[in-house]
C-alpha positions, 0 to 999 in steps of 0.5 A, spaced: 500 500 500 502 506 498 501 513 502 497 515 497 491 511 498 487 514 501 482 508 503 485 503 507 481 496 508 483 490 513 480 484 516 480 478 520 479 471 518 472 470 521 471 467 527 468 459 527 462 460 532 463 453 534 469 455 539 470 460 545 474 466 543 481 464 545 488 468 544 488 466 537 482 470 536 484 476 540 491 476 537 489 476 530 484 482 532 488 486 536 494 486 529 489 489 525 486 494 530 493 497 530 494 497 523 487 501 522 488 506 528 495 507 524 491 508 518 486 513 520 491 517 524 494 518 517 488 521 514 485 514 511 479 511 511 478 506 513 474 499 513 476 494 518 472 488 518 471 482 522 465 478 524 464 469 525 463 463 521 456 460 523 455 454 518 456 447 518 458 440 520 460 442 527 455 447 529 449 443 527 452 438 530 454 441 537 447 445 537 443 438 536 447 435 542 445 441 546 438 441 544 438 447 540 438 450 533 445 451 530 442 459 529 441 459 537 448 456 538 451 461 533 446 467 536 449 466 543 457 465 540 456 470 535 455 474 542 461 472 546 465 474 540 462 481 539 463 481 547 471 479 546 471 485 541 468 491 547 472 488 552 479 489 548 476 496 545 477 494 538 476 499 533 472 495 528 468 498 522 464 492 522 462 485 524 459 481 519 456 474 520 455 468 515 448 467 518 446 475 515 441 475 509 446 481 506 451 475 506 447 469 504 444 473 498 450 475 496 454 468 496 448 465 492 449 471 487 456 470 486 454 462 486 450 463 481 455 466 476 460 461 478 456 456 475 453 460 470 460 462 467 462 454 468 467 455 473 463 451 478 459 444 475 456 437 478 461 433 480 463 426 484 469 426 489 472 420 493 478 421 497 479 422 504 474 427 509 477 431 515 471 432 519 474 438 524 476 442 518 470 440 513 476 439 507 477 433 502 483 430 500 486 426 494 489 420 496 496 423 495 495 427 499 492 424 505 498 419 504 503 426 505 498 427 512 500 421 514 491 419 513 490 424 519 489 432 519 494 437 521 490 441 525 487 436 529 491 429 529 484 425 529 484 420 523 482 422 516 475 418 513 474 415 507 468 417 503 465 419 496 460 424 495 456 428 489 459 435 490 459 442 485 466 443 484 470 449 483 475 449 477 481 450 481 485 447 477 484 451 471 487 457 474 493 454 475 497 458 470 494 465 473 496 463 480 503 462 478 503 468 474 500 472 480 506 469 485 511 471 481 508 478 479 507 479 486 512 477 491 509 481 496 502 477 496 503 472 501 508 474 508 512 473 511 516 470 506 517 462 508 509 463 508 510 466 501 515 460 499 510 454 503 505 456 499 509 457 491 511 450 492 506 447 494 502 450 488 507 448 483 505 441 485 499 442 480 492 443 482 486 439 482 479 442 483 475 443 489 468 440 491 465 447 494 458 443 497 456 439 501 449 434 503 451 430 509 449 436 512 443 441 512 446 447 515 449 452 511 447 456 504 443 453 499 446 452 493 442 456 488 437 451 484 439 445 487 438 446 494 440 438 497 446 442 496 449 448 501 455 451 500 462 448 504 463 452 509 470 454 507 467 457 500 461 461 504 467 464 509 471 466 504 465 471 500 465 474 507 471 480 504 467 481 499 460 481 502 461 485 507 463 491 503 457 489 497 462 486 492 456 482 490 451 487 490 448 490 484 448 495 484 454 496 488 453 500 495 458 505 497 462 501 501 465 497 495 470 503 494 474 500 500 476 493 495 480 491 495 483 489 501 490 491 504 491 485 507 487 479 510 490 477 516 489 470 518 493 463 521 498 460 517 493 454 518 488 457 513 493 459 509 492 455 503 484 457 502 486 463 503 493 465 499 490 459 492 483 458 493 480 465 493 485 468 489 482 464 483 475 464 485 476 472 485 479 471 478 473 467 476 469 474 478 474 477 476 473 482 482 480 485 483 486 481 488 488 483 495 494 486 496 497 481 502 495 476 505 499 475 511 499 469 515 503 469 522 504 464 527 501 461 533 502 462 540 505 457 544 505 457 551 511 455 557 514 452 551 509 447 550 503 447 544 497 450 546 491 445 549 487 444 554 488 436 555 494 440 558 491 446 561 496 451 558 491 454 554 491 462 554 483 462 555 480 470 556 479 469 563 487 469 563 487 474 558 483 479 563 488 476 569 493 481 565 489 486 563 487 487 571 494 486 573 498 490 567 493 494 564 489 493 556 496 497 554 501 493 555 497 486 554 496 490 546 504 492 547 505 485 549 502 481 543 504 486 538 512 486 540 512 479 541 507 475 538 508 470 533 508 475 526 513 472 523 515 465 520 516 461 527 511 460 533 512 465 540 511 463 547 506 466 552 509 466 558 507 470 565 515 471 565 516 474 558 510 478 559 512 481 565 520 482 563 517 485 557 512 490 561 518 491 565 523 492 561 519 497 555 514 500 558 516 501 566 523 502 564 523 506 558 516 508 556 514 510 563 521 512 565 523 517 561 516 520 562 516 520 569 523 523 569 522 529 563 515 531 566 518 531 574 525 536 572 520 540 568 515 541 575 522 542 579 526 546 574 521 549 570 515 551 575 511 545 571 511 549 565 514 547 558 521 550 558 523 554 551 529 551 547 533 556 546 537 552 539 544 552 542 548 545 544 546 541 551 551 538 551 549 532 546 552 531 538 545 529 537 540 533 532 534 532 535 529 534 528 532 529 523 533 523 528 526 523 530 523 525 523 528 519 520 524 515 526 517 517 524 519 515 517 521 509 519 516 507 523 511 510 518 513 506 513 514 500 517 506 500 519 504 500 512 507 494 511 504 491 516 510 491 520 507 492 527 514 490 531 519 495 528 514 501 526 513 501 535 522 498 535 522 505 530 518 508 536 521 506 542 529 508 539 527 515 540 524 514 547 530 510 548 535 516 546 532 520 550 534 516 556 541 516 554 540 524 553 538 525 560 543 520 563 549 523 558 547 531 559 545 530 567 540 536 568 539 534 575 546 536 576 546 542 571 540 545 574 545 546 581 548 552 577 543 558 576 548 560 570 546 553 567 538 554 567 537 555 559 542 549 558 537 545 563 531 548 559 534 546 552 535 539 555 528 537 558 525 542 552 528 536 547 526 530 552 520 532 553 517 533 545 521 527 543 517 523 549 511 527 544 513 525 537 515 517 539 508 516 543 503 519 537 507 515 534 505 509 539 498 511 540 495 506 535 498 501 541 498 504 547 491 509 546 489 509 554 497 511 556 497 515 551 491 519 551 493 519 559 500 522 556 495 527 552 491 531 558 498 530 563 501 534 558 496 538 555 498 536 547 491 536 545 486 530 542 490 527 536 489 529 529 489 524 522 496 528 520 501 524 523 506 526 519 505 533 521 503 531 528 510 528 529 513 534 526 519 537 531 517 543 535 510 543 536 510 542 543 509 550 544 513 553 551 509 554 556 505 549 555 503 546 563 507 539 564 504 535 570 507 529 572 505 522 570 506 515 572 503 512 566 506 504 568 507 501 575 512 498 577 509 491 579 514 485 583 513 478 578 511 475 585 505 480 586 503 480 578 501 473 579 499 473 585 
């Protein structure tokens, strides 16, 4: 994406309804959350998307064993995951669920026109059935699988069924041109090379029905037949801004999407079977999308068998004792965004939260906004321009790390836009320890020397945190009104610009992170 775009559209996988919210889920959404706060500081529109995936064998069955309809049982879970979106203060534009009529209606159109193009037809498949992600396999590849599925281990099934098919294998040639066109389609890069060889392996089509099950779509003219899940599921990028509506609504502007954010679990259906059904609707590709990693926890793979799985209740355990803040600072410098899995440990979370954000985010504000209550009379000091005794020139350093963070968040590099950040608050550190203010400000003749000084840590503490105030927004707005800067505007660029913080400005101490000992925070 380019800083010229004036729109800016993201989205989260949809969330299967069949499971509670989890940290999975509030990882993805908290990336993407960030990502549009940083968009809309920029002066974008945006749209970011989320919502649940409501159909299914596993929803049918779960609401039939609970004596309920699947629609109850997808009503009441839809609810917990909106619940998960208030309780983390996600800023998402829209929740859309499969279960939706401006969903289903738009899915049977598009539907509808792959049939009618030739792209979808009547077909038999026999191969192997992965029950827990609803997905058939040749028997090559059940073979490769060990004949049972990645994501569950359980056993795969043998079975034959009638199925419309999907002509996947008829996009063959354009996927490949598409990969090596765009060597950013796919990221992280080993996700991107993943996905290429398993893609020159040839492709075969793709059953896209069901009817060993009743609760799902309807296919269009045939309705012992509903839509595979996974096919409904994907519709909802295009559905949810109108992409199947004609006419188009004004949503449809925001196509196509800046990035998909989703797990490396779901990377095929993503990054091969929507692509070419895109292609078949000659609807306009995404630009990215991107596949992180799963979280581990205390070393170990998430399960519950194990009881190490990071539920919601534990994640509300850190925001009570952290914060909502550090928990969001946590998941975006140390999750699992790139290639390789990330540890969820009370030990990390709390060295991190120690470490950056006591020990420099809220240190460095801390100790600028008390010398200026002590030296200044709690009043922003004027910089008079002269040397404080440091070769660093203020102006260019934070305007190259603006950039850089700037940059680095477009490309959906959340880590080093808040390392860009985070390196300015750290240079004020070291310029506080290297120009001594404290001991300057025992000589009267000193006072413009110590003006110049806490003038320049303090509107570097102002620029690096507009900059994390995608991340950090409750600290930051609290940083906000202690300092009088003011609401945020959608300029981030000219907001970061050095030498808006004005003198005089009044400067009230902040502790904007406690410090906590590991044994109390587990406590």
């Amino acid at each position: 994406m380019t800083t010229q775009t004036k729109t800016a559209y993201i989205t989260t996988p949809i969330y299967y309804v069949n499971d509670k919210p989890h940290i999975g889920h509030a990882y993805t959404t908290t990336l993407c959350d960030i990502w549009a706060r940083s968009m809309r500081a920029l002066g974008k529109d945006v749209f970011f998307l989320t919502g649940t995936d409501e159909h299914g064998v596993k929803v049918e069955k779960s609401a039939q064993a609970r004596g309920i309809s699947p629609q109850e049982l997808a009503d009441e879970n839809a609810a917990e995951f909106r619940k998960v979106m208030d309780l983390f203060g996600l800023s998402f534009d829209d929740f859309i669920r499969t279960t939706e009529q401006r969903h289903v209606q738009q899915v049977q159109t598009a539907v509808k026109q792959l049939l009618d193009s030739g792209d979808v037809y009547l077909g038999e498949f026999e191969g192997w059935y992965d029950e827990g992600q609803e997905e058939y396999h040749t028997e090559t590849k059940a073979k490769e699988m060990d004949y049972k599925s990645p994501i569950s281990q359980q056993p795969l099934v043998r079975a034959t069924q009638t199925n419309y098919f999907f002509r996947l294998s008829a996009y063959q040639e354009r996927l490949e041109q598409l990969f090596a066109e765009n060597p950013g389609f796919v990221k992280p890069e080993a996700r991107y090379n993943e996905v290429l060889g398993r893609l020159r392996g040839g492709l075969q089509d793709v059953p896209i029905t069901r009817t060993n099950f009743e609760w799902g779509i309807p296919f269009p003219g045939d309705e012992e037949h509903v839509i595979y899940v996974w096919i409904d599921a994907l519709m909802n990028y295009a559905t949810g801004v109108g992409m199947c509506e004609s006419p188009r609504r004004e949503k449809s502007r925001y196509w196509p999407a800046q990035y998909h954010v989703i797990g490396k679990e779901i990377l095929w259906f993503h990054a091969v079977i929507w692509p070419a059904v895109l292609m078949a609707l000659k609807l306009e590709q995404p630009d990215c999308i991107y596949a992180h990693s799963f979280w581990i926890s205390e070393g170990q793979k998430m399960s519950k068998s194990l009881g190490n799985f990071i539920d919601l209740d534990q994640l509300q355990n850190y925001m009570d004792t952290y914060g909502q803040d550090a928990l969001r600072y946590f998941l975006a410098t140390q999750g699992p965004a790139g290639a390789t899995d990330s540890d969820f440990s009370r030990s990390h979370f709390h060295e991190t939260y120690t470490t950056d954000l006591v020990n420099t985010v809220g240190n460095c504000a801390s100790r600028t906004s008390a010398m200026i209550n002590k030296y200044c009379d709690g009043e922003c000091p004027r910089d008079s321009g002269a040397c404080a005794g440091s070769e660093i020139e203020w102006s260019s350093f934070t305007g190259e790390q603006v950039g850089r963070a700037i940059e680095a968040m477009e490309q959906f590099d959340l880590a080093g836009s808040i390392a860009a950040a985070m390196k300015i608050v750290r240079q004020v550190d070291t310029f506080i320890n290297e120009t001594a203010p404290f001991k300057l400000a025992k000589d009267p003749e000193a006072a413009t020397q110590v003006a110049d000084i806490l003038y320049r840590c303090a509107e570097a503490i102002r620029i690096a945190t507009c900059l994390l105030e995608s991340v950090m927004p409750e600290k930051v707005q609290e940083l906000r009104s202690a300092w009088q800067l003011g609401e945020a505007t959608n300029d981030l660029r000219s907001e970061c610009t050095w030498g808006r913080l004005q003198p005089g400005t009044k400067i009230q101490k902040v502790a904007l992170f406690p410090r906590l000992e590991l044994e109390e925070a587990t406590a």
